[in-house]
C-alpha positions as CSV (number, residue, x, y, z in Angstrom):
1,X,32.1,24.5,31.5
2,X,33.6,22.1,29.6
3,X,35.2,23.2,26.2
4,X,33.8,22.4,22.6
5,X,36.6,20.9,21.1
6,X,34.8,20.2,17.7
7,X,36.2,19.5,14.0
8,X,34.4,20.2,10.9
9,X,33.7,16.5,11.2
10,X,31.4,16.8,13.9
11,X,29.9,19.6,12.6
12,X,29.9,19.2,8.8
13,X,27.4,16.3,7.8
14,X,26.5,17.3,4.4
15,X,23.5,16.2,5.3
16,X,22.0,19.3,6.1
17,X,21.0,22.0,3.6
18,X,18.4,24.5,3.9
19,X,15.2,24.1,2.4
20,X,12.9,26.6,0.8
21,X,10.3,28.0,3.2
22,X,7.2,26.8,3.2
23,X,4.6,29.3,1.6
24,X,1.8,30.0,4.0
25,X,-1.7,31.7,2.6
26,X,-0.8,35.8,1.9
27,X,-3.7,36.3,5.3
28,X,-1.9,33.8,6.9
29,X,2.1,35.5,6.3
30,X,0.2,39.0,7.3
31,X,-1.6,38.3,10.8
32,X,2.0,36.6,11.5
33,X,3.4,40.0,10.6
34,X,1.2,41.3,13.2
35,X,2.4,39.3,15.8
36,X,6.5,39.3,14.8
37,X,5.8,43.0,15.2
38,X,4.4,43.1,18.7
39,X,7.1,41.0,20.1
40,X,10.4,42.8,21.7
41,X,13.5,42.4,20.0
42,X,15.1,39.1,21.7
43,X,12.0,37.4,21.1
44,X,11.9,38.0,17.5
45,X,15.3,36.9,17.5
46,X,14.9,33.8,18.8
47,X,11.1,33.7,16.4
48,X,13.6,33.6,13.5
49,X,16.6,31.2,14.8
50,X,13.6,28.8,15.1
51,X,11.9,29.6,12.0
52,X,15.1,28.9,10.1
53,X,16.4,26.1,12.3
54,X,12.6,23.9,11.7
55,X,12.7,24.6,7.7
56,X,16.9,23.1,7.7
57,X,16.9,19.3,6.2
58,X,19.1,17.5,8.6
59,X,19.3,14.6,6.2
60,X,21.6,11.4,6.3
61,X,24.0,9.9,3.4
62,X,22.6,5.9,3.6
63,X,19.0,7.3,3.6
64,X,19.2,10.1,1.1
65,X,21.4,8.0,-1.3
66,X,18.6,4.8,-1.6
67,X,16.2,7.6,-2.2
68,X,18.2,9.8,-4.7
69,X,18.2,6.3,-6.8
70,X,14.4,6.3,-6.1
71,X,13.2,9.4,-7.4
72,X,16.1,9.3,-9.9
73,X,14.6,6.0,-11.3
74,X,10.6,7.3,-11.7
75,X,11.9,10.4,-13.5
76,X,13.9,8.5,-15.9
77,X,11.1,6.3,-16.4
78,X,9.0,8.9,-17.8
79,X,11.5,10.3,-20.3
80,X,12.6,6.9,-21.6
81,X,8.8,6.6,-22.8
82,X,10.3,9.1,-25.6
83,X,12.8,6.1,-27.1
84,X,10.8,3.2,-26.4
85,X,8.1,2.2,-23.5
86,X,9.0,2.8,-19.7
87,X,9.8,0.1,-17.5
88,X,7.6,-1.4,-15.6
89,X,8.7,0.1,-11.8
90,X,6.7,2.9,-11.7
91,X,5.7,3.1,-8.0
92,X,8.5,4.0,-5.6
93,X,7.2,2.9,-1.8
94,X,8.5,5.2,1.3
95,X,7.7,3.1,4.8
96,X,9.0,4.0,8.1
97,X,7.4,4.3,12.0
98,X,6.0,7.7,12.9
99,X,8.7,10.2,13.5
100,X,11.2,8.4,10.6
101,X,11.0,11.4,9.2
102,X,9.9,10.0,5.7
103,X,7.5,13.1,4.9
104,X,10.4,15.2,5.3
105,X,12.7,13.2,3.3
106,X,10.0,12.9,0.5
107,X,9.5,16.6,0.6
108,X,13.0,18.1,0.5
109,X,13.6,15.0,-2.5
110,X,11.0,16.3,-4.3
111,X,11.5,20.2,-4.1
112,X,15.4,19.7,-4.9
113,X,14.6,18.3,-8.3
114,X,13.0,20.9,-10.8
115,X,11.4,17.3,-12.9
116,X,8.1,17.8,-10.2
117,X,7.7,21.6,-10.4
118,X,5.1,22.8,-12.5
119,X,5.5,23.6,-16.1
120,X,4.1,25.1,-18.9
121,X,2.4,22.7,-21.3
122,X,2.6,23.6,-25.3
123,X,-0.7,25.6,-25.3
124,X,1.3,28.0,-22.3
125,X,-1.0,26.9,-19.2
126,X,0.8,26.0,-16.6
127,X,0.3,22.3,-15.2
128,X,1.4,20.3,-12.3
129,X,3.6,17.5,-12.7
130,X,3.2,16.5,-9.4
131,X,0.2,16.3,-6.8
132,X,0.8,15.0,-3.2
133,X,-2.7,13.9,-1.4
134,X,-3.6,11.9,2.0
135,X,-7.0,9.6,1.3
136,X,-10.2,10.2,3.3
137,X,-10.2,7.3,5.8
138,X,-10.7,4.0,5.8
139,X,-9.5,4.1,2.0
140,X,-11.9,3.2,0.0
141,X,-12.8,3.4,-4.3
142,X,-14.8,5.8,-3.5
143,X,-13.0,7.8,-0.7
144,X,-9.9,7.6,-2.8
145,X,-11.1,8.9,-5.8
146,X,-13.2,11.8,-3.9
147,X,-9.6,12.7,-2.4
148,X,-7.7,12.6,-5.6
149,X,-9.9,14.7,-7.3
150,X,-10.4,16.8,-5.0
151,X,-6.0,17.4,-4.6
152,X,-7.0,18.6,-8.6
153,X,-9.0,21.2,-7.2
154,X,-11.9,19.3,-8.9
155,X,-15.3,20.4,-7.4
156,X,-16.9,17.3,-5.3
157,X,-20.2,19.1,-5.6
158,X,-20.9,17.5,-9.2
159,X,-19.8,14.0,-7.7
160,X,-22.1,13.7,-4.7
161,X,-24.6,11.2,-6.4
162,X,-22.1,8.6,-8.3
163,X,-20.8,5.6,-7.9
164,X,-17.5,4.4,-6.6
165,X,-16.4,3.2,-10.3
166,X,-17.8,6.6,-11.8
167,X,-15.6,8.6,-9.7
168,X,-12.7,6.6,-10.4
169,X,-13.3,6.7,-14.3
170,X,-13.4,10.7,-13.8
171,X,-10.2,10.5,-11.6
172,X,-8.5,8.9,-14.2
173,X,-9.7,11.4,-16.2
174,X,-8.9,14.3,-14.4
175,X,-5.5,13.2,-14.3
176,X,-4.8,12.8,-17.6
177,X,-6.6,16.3,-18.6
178,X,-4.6,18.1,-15.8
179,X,-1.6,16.4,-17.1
180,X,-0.2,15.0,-13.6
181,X,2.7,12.7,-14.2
182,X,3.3,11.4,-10.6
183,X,0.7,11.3,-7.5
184,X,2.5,11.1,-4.3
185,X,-0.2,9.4,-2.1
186,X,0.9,9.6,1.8
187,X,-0.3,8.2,5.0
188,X,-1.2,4.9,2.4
189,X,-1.3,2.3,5.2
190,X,-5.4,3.1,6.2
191,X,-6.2,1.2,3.4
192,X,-6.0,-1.7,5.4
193,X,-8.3,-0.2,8.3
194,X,-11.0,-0.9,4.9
195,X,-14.3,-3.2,6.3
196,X,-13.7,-5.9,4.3
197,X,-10.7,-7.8,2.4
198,X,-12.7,-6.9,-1.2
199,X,-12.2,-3.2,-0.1
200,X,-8.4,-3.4,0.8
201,X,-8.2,-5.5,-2.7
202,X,-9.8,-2.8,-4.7
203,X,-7.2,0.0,-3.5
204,X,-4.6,-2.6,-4.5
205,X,-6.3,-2.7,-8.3
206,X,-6.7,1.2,-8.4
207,X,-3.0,1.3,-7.4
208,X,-2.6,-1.1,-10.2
209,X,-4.6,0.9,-12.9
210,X,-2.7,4.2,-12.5
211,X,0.2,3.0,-12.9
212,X,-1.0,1.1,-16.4
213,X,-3.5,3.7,-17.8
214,X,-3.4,3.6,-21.8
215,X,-1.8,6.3,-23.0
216,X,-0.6,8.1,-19.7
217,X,0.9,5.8,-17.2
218,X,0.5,7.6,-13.6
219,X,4.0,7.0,-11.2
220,X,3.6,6.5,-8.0
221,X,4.9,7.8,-4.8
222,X,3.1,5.6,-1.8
223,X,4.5,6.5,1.8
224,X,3.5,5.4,5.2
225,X,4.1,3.1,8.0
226,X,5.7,-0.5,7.6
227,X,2.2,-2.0,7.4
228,X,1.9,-0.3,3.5
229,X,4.4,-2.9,2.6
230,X,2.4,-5.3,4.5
231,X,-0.5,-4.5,1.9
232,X,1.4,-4.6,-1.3
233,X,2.2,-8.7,-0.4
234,X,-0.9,-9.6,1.0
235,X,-3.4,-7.8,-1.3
236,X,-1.0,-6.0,-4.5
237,X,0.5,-9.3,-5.3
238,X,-2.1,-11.5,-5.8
239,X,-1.0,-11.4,-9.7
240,X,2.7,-10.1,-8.8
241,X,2.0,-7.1,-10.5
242,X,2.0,-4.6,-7.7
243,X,4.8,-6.2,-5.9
244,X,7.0,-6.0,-9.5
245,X,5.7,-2.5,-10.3
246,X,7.1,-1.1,-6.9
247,X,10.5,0.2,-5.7
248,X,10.5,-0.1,-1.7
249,X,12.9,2.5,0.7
250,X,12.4,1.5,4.6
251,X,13.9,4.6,7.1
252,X,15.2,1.9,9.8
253,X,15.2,3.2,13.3
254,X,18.6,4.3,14.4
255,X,20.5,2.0,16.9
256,X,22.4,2.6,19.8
257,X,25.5,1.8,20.0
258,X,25.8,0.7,16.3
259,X,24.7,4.5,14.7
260,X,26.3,6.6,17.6
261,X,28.8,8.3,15.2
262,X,25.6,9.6,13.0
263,X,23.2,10.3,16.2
264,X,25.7,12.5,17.3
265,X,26.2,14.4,14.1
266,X,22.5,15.0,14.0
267,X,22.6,16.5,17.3
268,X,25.7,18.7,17.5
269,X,25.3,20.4,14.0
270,X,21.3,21.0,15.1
271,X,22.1,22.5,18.3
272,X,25.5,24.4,17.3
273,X,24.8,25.2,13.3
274,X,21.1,25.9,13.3
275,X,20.1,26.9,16.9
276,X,24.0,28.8,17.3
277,X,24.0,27.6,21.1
278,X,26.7,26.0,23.2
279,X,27.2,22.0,24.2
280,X,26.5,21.9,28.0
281,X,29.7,20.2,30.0
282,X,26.8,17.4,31.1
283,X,26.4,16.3,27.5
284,X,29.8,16.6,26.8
285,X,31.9,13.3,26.9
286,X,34.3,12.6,30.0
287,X,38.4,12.6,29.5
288,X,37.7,9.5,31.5
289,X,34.8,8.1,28.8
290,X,37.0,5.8,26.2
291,X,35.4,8.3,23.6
292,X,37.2,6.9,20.3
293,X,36.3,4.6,17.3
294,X,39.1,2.3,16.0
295,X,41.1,4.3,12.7
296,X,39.4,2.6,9.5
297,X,40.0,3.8,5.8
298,X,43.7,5.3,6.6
299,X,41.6,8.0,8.1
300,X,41.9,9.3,11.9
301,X,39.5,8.0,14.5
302,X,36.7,9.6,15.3
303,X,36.2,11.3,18.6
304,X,33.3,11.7,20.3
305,X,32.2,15.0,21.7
306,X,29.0,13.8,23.7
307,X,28.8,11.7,26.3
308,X,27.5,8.0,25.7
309,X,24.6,7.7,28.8
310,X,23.3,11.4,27.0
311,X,23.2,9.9,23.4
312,X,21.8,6.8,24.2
313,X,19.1,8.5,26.5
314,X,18.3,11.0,23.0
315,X,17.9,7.8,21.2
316,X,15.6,5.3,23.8
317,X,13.4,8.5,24.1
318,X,12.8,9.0,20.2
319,X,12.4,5.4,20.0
320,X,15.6,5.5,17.3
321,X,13.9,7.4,14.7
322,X,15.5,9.9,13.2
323,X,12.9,12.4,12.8
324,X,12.0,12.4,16.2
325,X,15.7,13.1,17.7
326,X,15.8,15.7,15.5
327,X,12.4,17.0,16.5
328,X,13.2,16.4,20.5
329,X,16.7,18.3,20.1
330,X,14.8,21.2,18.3
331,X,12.4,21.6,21.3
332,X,15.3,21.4,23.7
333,X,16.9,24.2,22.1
334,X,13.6,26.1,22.1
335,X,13.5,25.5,25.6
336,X,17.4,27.3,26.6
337,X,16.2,30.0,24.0
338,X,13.4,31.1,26.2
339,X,15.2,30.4,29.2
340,X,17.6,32.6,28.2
341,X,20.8,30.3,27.8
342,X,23.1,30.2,24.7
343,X,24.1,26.6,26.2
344,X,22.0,23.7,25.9
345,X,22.1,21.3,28.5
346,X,20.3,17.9,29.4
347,X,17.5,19.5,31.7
348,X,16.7,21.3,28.6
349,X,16.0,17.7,26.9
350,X,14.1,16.6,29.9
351,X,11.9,19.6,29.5
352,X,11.4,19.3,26.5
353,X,10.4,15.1,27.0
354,X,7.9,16.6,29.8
355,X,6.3,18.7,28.0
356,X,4.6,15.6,25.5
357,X,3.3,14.9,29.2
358,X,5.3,12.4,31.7
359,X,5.9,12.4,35.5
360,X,9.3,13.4,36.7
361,X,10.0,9.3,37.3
362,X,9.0,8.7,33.9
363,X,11.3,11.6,32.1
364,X,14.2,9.4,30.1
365,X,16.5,12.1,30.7
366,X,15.8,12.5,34.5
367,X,15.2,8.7,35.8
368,X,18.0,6.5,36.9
369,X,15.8,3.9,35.8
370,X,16.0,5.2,32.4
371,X,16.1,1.7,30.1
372,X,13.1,0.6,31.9
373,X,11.0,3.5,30.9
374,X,8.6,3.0,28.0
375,X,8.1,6.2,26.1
376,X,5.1,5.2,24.3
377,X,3.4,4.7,28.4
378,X,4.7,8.0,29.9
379,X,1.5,9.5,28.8
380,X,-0.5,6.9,29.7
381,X,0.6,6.7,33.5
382,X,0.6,10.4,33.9
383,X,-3.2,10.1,33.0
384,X,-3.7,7.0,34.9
385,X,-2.1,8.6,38.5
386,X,-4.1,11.5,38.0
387,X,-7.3,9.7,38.2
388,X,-6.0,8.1,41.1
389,X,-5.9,4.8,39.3
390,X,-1.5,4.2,39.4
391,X,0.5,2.3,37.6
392,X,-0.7,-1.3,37.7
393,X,-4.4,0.2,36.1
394,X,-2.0,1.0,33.3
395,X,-0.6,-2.3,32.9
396,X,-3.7,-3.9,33.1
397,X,-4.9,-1.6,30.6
398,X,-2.0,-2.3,28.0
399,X,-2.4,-6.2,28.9
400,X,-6.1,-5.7,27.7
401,X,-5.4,-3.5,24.5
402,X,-2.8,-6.3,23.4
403,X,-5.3,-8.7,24.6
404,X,-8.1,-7.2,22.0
405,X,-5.7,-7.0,19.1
């Protein structure tokens, strides 16, 4: 095998730091007890190496640093209220695709910074500064508010018979009695699966109310796909207020070969610092491979440890987003764990692509054909072929969907 000549560089990306882990019901952590203690001692070995290796941020400095200023600017917003009046930004907007990893960013951002932990108010209770809560679908007043109250802990028994605009007045309520000072609302981008346009444009006024209500301004954390920024312009801005009230952070996709350098880093300090395996000699760059980034800043180029057709395989597979090469590098890892290798290798990444369901021509890592492969249709054709229907049902199928759009 091929040696792993690494540097901290490869392996240092101060971009990942453990985070707290998460707290599972006391029934839950006990029946999980059980079943720690009926496994033999390599598998509860490897149980904890990917216990601890799922709850490490692998964060990145471009990403992390617009949303440090983010959350930085709603919690100074609040305390300059004690001098003055706050500005007016007080919504902070999170969009990226599925598998960005935005939830996770938001998350680790949020428990890093003791400002949204609860605290005890002046009469001792303890209140929460911060609730996070994903809307009933399609967002409505009504489904919003029923959501919102219910991430209080409100009882929706008592609201079974009112109105859209009497559960949003007790919201508001609610809110202000509980003492929340930001609402992180996630998965905000249904509001525009609403019926009608007076629907969608209600959710932009609710929006709008929180963030104004006399006497205790709510701040907003909004995340979701690119489309939530597609509803703050077409139904928030209608007055401009939305639009001016908001602070928007869009987690690009990664691109290959442009990001290289950081796709790397993500995958070499997952599989060597958290999993504690080996890089496999074919995912390993070749002395042949011209494997070096000019020298820039007086510093030393950078040398590439993996090999460029592997990386650029990780990232057409995970569609560039950086959750989901994370995610797809954690599952390959998983699968030389239980295969009993400390060395991770690139069958282990196309085990680990079959597994969400593809043929063995349609696995990214395994196909020649590799830049031709759509990863969003490997599903779809392994369906397709086992109903006997074959590929061109499926592209007469996605030429219909696109038709119907």
């Amino acid at each position: 095998m091929q040696e792993n000549t690494m540097t901290a560089e490869h392996t240092e990306s101060a971009e990942s730091i453990q985070t707290s882990i998460i707290k599972y019901d006391p029934e839950f952590r006990e029946a999980a007890q059980a079943i720690f203690d009926s496994l033999d001692p390599e598998a509860q070995k490897r149980a904890k190496i990917v216990g601890l290796m799922n709850a490490a941020y692998v964060g990145s400095k471009p990403r992390d640093s617009r949303l440090d200023l983010a959350f930085q600017a709603i919690i100074e917003n609040v305390a300059a209220t004690l001098f003055g009046r706050a500005g007016k930004q007080r919504a902070m907007m999170v969009v990226g695709e599925s598998g960005s990893g935005k939830t996770t960013a938001i998350d680790w951002h949020i428990a890093k910074r003791p400002q949204f932990a609860p605290r005890k108010n002046a009469h001792g209770d303890w209140v929460k500064n911060l609730v996070f809560m994903e809307p009933e679908k399609p967002l409505t007043i009504k489904g919003i508010a029923r959501s919102g109250l219910k991430a209080l802990g409100y009882p929706l028994d008592d609201t079974t018979r009112m109105t859209a605009q009497e559960l949003f007045d007790l919201w508001k309520v609610q809110l202000r009695e509980n003492q929340v000072l930001y609402l992180w609302i996630d998965e905000m981008q249904h509001v525009l699966k609403g019926e009608t346009t007076k629907e969608i444009q209600d959710v932009a006024d609710i929006l709008k109310s929180l963030v104004q209500l006399n006497g205790w301004p709510i701040h907003l954390i909004l995340s979701g796909v690119p489309d939530l920024a597609k509803f703050i312009h077409l139904f928030g801005d209608a007055d401009g207020q939305l639009k001016e009230r908001s602070n928007l952070v869009e987690l690009l996709p990664l691109v290959y070969p442009q990001d290289r350098k950081r796709i790397e880093k993500i995958i070499i300090e997952t599989v060597t610092k958290h999993a504690g395996l080996l890089l496999g000699d074919d995912v390993l760059a070749k002395p042949d491979e011209d494997a070096e980034q000019p020298k820039t800043d007086g510093k030393p180029p950078y040398k590439f440890v993996l090999s460029e057709d592997f990386v650029h395989r990780v990232v057409h597979a995970s569609k560039g987003q950086f959750g989901s090469i994370i995610q797809k590098t954690r599952s390959a890892c998983e699968n030389a764990m239980r295969l009993g290798s400390d060395t991770i290798r690139k069958a282990n990444f196309a085990a680990a692509y079959a597994a969400g369901g593809c043929r063995p021509s349609q696995n990214i890592f395994l196909s020649p054909d590799w830049k031709n492969i759509d990863p969003d249709h490997s599903v779809t054709e392994l369906v397709a072929r086992k109903r006997g229907r074959g590929v061109a049902a499926v592209a007469n199928a996605t030429t219909t969907k696109k038709k119907t759009k």
